[in-house]
C-alpha positions as CSV (number, residue, x, y, z in Angstrom):
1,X,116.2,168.3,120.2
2,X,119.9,167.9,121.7
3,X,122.9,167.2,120.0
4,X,125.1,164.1,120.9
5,X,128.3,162.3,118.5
6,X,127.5,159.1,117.4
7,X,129.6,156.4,118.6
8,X,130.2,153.3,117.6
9,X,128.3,151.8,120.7
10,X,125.6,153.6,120.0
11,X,125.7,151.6,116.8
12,X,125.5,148.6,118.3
13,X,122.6,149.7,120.7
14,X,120.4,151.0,117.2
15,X,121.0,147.8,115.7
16,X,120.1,145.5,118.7
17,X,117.0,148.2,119.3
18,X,116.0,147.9,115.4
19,X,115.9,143.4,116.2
20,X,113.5,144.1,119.2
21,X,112.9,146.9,122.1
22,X,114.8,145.9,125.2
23,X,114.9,146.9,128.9
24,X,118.1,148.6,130.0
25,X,119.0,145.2,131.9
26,X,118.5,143.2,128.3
27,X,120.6,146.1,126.9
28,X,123.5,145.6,129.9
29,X,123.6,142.0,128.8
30,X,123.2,142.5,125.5
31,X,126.5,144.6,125.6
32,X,128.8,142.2,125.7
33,X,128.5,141.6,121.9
34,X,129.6,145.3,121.3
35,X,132.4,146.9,120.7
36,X,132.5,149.0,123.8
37,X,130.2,146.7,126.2
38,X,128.7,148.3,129.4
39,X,130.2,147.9,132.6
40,X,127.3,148.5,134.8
41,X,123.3,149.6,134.5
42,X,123.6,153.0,135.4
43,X,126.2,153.9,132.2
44,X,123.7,151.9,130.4
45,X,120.7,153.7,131.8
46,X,122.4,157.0,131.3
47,X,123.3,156.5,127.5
48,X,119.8,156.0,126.6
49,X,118.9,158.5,128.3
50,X,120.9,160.7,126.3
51,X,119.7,158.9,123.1
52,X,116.2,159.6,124.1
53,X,117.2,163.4,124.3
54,X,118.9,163.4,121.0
55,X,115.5,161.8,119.2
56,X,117.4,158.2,118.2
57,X,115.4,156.6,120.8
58,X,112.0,156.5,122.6
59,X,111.6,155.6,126.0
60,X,108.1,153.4,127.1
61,X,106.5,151.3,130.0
62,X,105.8,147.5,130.3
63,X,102.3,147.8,132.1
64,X,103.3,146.3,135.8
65,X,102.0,145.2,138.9
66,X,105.6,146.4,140.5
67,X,105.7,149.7,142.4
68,X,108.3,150.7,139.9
69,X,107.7,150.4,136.1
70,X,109.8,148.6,133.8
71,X,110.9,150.7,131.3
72,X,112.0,149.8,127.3
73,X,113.4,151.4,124.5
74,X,112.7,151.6,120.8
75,X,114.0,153.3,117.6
76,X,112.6,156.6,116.4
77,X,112.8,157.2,112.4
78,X,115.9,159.5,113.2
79,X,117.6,156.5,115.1
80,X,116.7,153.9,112.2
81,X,118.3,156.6,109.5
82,X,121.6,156.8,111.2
83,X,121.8,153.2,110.2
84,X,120.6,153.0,107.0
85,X,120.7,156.6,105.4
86,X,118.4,159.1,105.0
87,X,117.0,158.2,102.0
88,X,116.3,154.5,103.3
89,X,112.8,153.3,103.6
90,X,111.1,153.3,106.7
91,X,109.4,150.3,108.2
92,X,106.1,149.8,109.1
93,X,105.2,152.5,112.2
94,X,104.8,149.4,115.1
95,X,109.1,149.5,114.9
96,X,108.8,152.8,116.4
97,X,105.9,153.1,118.7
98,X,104.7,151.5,121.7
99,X,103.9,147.7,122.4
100,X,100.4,147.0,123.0
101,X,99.6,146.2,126.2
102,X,98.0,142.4,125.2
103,X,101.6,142.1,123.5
104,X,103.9,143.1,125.8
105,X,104.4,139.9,127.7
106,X,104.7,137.9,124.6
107,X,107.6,140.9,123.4
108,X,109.4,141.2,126.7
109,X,110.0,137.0,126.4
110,X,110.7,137.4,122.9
111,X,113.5,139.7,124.0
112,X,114.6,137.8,126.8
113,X,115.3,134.6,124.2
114,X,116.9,136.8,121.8
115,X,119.0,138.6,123.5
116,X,120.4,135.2,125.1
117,X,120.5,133.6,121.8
118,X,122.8,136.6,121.0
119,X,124.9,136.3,123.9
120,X,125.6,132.6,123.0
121,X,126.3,132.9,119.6
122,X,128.9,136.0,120.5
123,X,131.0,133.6,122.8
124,X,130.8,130.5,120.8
125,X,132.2,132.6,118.0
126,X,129.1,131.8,115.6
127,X,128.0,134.0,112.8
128,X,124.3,135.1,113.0
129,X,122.5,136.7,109.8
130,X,119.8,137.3,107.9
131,X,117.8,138.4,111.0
132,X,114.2,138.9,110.4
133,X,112.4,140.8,113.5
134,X,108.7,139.9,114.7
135,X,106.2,140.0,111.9
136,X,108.8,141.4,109.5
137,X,109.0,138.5,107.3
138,X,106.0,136.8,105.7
139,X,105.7,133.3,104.6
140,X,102.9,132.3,102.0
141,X,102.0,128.8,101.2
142,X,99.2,128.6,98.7
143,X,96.3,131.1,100.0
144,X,97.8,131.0,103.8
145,X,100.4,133.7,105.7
146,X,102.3,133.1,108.9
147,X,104.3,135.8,110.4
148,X,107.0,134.0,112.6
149,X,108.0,136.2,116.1
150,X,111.3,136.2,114.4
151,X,114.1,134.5,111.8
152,X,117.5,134.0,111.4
153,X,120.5,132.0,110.2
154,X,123.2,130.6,112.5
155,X,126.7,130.1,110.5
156,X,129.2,127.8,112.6
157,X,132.7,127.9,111.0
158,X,133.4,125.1,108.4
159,X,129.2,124.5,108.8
160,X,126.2,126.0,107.9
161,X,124.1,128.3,107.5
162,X,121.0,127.0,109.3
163,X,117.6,128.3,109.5
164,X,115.7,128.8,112.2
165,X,112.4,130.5,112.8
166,X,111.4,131.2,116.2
167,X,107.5,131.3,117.9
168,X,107.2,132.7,121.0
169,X,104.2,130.8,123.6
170,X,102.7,132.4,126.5
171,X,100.5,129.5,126.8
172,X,97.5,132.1,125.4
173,X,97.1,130.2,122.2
174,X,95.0,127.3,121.6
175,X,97.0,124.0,120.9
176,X,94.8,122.2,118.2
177,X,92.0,123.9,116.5
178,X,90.5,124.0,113.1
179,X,88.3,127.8,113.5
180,X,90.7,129.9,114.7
181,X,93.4,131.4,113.0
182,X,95.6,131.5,115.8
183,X,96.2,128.3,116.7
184,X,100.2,125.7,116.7
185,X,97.7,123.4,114.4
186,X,97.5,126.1,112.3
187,X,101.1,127.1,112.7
188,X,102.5,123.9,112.4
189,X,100.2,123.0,109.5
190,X,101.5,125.8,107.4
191,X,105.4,125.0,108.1
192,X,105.0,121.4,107.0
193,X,103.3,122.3,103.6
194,X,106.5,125.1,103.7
195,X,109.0,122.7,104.4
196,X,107.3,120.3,101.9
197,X,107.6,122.6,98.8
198,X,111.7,123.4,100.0
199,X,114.4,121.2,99.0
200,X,116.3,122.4,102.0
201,X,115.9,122.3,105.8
202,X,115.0,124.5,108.5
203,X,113.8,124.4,111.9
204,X,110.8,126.2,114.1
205,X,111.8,127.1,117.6
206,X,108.9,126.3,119.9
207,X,109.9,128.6,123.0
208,X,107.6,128.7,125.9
209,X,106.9,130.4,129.3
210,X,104.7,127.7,130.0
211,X,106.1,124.3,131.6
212,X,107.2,121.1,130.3
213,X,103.7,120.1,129.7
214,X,103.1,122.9,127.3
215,X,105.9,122.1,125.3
216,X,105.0,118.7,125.2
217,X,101.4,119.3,124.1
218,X,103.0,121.1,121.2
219,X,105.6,118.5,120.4
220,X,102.5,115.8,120.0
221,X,100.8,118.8,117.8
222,X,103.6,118.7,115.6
223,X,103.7,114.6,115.7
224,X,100.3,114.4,114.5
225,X,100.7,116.7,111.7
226,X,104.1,115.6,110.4
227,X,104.2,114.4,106.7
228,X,107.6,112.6,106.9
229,X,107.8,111.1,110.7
230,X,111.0,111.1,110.4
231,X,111.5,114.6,109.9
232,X,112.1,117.0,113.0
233,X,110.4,120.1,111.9
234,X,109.6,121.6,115.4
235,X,112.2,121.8,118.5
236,X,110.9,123.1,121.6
237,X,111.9,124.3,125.1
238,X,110.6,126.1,128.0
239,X,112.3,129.8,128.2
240,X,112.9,128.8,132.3
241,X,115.3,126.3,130.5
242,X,117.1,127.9,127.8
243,X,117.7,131.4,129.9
244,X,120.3,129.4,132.7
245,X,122.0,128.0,130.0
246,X,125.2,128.9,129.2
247,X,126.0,127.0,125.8
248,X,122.8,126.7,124.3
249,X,123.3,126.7,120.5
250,X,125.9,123.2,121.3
251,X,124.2,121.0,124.1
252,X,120.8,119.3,123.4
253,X,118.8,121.1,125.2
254,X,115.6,121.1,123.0
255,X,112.9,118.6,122.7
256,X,111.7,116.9,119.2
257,X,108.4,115.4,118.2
258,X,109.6,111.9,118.9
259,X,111.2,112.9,122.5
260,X,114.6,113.2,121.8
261,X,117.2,116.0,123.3
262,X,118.5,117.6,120.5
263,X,121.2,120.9,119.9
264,X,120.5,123.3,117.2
265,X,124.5,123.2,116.3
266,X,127.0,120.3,116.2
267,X,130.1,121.0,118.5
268,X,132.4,123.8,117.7
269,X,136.5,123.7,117.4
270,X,137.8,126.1,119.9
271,X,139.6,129.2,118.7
272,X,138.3,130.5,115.7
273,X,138.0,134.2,115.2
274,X,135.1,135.4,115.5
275,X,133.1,136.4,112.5
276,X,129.2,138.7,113.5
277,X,126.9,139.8,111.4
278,X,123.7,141.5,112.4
279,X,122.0,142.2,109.3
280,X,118.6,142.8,109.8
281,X,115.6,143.1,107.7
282,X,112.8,144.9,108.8
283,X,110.1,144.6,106.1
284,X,108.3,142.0,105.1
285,X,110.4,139.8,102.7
286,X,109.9,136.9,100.1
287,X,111.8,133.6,102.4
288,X,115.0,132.5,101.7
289,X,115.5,129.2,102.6
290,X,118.5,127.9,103.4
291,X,120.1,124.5,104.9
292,X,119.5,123.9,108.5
293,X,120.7,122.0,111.3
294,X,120.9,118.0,111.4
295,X,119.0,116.2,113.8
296,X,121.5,115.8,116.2
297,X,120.6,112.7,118.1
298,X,122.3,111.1,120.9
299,X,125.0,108.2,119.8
300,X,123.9,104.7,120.8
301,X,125.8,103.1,123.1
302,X,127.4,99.8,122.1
């Protein structure tokens, strides 16, 4: 195994690897949120590499159609030990190994919305924490579990925290359904008897690859099931949208159930230092929750 110093930016690239295995392109962009971002692909590219050869990271292949295969990178039990001691705990073995190849569109989307979500929060100076990776956390109601695709609290200053959970669609999933387990019925079912037990608020992110139908199929799943109509449980937007947005957190770009736009922040004062936390939990936890985000609707016009 090679030797290589530890630097502080490959800090930052075990801590973004240990929230999700990226591509060296969502690594590039992801870099602009460390301390010492990368200035092009290759540097990026050849960092890994060396990461790889030191046993912090494993290299692996998106199955592809492409004549040349997308690669992504994960933490190895050596890499996830420089973070958190030696003595720390390991999580389960799926942070270290390969994505299954049924999983690994639904992963390299997940990636793509996090990594943006990331990005945003970085330049609008919010504070993100509490970050709960795919399947990491697990929510009980009564006899039922839900694993959500991933969690975490956005702090804006003077504001907050808000929590969101996010569920990643590749429009595989059946909409309504009362047999299968793996259904937004089911989903949504189990976050309203959640929400219904809390005293506080949070919010599901319904993020798509589908269209605008998709997400609105979802929206009216989330409708029909809603306790309190007034209540916005479930925001949802196609990842085509959110991706080309460069302020996403602040402009109401989501969807409701009723059809309104809606932001997942109010708007920020400009100026304020910035204030990041990445804390990340990567085995399965009892929730937390916390208060969330208003509805933020659009102001009548007189």
């Amino acid at each position: 195994m090679a030797t290589c110093l530890v630097t502080p930016r490959d800090i930052d690239i075990l801590r973004a690897l240990e929230r999700s295995p990226l591509t060296v392109r969502q690594l590039l962009k992801l870099s602009e949120t460390f301390a010492y971002p990368f200035t092009t692909e290759r540097r990026a590219q050849e960092r890994l590499r060396q990461l790889c050869a030191a046993g912090r990271l494993r290299r692996w292949f998106y199955a592809t159609a492409r004549q040349a295969a997308v690669s992504y990178f994960t933490l190895t039990p050596a890499g996830f030990q420089i973070l958190h001691g030696p003595d720390a705990r390991l999580p389960s073995r799926s942070c270290f190994g390969p994505v299954g190849i049924a999983r690994q569109r639904h992963a390299h989307s997940l990636a793509e919305f996090l990594v943006h979500l990331i990005v945003a929060t970085h330049r609008a100076q919010i504070t993100i924490g509490h970050f709960h990776r795919e399947n990491a956390l697990c929510l009980r109601v009564g006899d039922e579990t839900l694993y959500p695709d991933g969690a975490f609290e956005l702090s804006a200053p003077g504001s907050g925290p808000f929590r969101f959970f996010v569920e990643m669609d590749n429009n595989s999933e059946k909409i309504r359904g009362t047999f299968s387990l793996d259904t937004w019925q089911r989903k949504i079912a189990i976050y309203e008897r959640h929400q219904n037990a809390c005293p506080e608020r949070f919010r599901v992110l319904a993020v798509t690859t589908a269209g605008n139908e998709r997400v609105a199929n979802i929206l009216d799943c989330a409708r029909a099931l809603a306790r309190n109509p007034r209540r916005s449980l479930v925001y949802g937007i196609t990842l085509t949208a959110f991706l080309p947005e460069s302020e996403p957190l602040q402009i109401p770009c989501f969807r409701d159930h009723v059809g309104r736009d809606v932001s997942l922040l109010p708007p920020l004062p400009i100026g304020l230092p910035v204030s990041l936390d990445y804390s990340v939990s990567t085995g399965a936890a009892a929730l937390k929750v916390v208060s969330s985000a208003p509805c933020l609707e659009p102001i009548p016009q007189a």
